[in-house]
N, C-alpha and C positions, 0 to 999 in steps of 0.2 A: 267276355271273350273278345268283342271288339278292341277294346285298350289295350289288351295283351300281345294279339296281331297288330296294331299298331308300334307296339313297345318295340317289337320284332325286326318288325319294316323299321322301327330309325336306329335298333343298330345294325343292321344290316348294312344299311346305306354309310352307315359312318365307319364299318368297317370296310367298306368297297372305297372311300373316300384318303381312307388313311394308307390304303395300300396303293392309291393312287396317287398321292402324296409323294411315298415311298419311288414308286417308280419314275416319276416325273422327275423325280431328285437325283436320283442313283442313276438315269441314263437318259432325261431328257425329253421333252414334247414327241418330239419327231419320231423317237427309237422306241418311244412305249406304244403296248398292243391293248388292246381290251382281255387279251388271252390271257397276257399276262398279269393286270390287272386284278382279270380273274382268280387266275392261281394263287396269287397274293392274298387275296380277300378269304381264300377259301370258297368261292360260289361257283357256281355256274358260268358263263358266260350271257345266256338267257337271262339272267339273274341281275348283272349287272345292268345288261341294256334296260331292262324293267325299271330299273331306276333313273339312269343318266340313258337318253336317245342317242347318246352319241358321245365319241372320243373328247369333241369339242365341247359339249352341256356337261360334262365330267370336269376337262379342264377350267372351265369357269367358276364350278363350283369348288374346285381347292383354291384359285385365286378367291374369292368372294370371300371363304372360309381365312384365306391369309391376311387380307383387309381386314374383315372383320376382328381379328384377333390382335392387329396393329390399331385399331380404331378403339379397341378396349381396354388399352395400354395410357391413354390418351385419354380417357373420363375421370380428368382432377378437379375434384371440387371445390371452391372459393371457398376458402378460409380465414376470416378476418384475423385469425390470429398469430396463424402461420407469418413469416417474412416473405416479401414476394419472391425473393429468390429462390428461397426453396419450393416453392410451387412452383415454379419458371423452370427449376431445374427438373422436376417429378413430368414435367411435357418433354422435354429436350433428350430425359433418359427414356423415356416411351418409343422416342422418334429414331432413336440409336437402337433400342435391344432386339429388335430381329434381325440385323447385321451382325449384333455381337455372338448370334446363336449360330452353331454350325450349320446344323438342318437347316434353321427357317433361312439363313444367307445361301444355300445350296439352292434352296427353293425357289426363294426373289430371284437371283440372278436366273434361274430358266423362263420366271413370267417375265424377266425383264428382256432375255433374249427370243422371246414369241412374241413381246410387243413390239419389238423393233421391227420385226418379218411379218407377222401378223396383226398387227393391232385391232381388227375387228374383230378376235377374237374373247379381246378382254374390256373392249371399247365401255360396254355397258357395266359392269362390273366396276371398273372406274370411275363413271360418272354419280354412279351409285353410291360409291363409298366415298365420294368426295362429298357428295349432297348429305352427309349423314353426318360425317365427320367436325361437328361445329364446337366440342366441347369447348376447346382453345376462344373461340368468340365468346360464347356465354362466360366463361371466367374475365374476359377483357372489361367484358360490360359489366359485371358484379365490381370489379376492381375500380372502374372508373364510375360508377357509382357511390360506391365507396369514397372515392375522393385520392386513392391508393394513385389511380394512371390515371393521365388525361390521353383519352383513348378518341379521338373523334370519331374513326372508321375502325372496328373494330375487327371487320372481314378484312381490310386491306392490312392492317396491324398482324394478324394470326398468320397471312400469307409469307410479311415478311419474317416472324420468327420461324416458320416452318422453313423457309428459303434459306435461312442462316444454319437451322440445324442440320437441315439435309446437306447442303455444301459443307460444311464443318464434321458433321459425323455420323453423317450415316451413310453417304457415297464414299467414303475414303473408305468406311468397314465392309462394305457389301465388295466395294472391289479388290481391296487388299488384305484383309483381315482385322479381325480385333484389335481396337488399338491399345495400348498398354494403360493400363486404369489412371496413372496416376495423369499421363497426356488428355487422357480423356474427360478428367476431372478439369483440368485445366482449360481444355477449349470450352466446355458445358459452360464453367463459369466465366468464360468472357463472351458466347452466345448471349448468357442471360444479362449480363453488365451491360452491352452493348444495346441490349433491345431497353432497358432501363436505363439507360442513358438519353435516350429516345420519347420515351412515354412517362418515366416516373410525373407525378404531380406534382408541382411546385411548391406545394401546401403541404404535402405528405411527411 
């Protein structure tokens, strides 16, 4: 009976969360209500607060839930036999596809215009999901292990291919739109040339 009432409670919560999602999306931090929230969800209002204390511990957890989901995009694993390219390229398309989605670009751009005005609403959420987000690092150091990359600093390495791909493509799609595949194919593979031009091992 216990697990079942637990079963319950998380989808509840996950339907309070998507309908949150929804409204956040479709008119914004600012313009959305818990009422409405409500009605979207199907619950109560009582129901909602029960879960999220507030407007704001709601908005954090669909950001957390949108990290999260960019952060899972993002666990490639070191494959000696793969080319590094194409593992280079499997992070770079990670870094891009929630810009390329309609919804989740609807989405970013509202947490990105609440961090601009509010940033301590998503402060911790942020620093969370940056502390988490190492897969990029562990592949560097398998790689330069390997004898693949001469990687000396492999946090400062992952920074700059993250710095290249977000400048290259995934701030041109969140603010403009989807860029045309075959363009996109094109920048991806001179992101990852560029950072292998950089790191490849001499030996390799």
């Amino acid at each position: 009976m216990k697990t079942q009432k637990k079963s319950r409670a998380a989808i509840k919560r996950d339907s309070i969360l998507e309908a949150a999602i929804r409204a956040f999306r479709d008119v914004g931090y600012e313009c959305t209500s818990m009422d409405r929230i409500a009605e979207l969800a199907g619950a109560s209002k009582r129901t909602v607060y029960n879960h999220f204390g507030s407007k704001e511990a709601l908005f954090e957890a669909v950001v957390a839930r949108l990290f999260e989901a960019a952060a899972a995009l993002k666990n490639v694993e070191w494959d000696p036999e793969r080319p590094l390219e194409a593992q280079l390229a499997d992070f770079a398309r990670a870094k891009t596809m929630i810009a390329e989605d309609d919804a989740s670009r609807c989405l970013a751009r509202v947490v990105l215009g609440v961090f601009i005005r509010q940033p301590e609403l998503i402060n911790e959420v942020l620093v969370r999901s940056t502390e988490n987000e190492n897969a990029l690092v562990i592949w560097l150091e398998k790689a330069d292990a390997a004898g693949r990359l001469s990687v000396p600093n492999p946090e400062l390495a992952a920074s700059m291919f993250w710095a290249m791909a977000s400048g290259a493509l995934f701030w041109p799609q969140l603010l403009k739109g989807p860029l045309d595949p075959e363009e996109r194919s094109l920048i991806m593979g001179e992101v990852v040339e560029t950072f292998l031009a950089r790191y490849r091992s001499a030996s390799a």
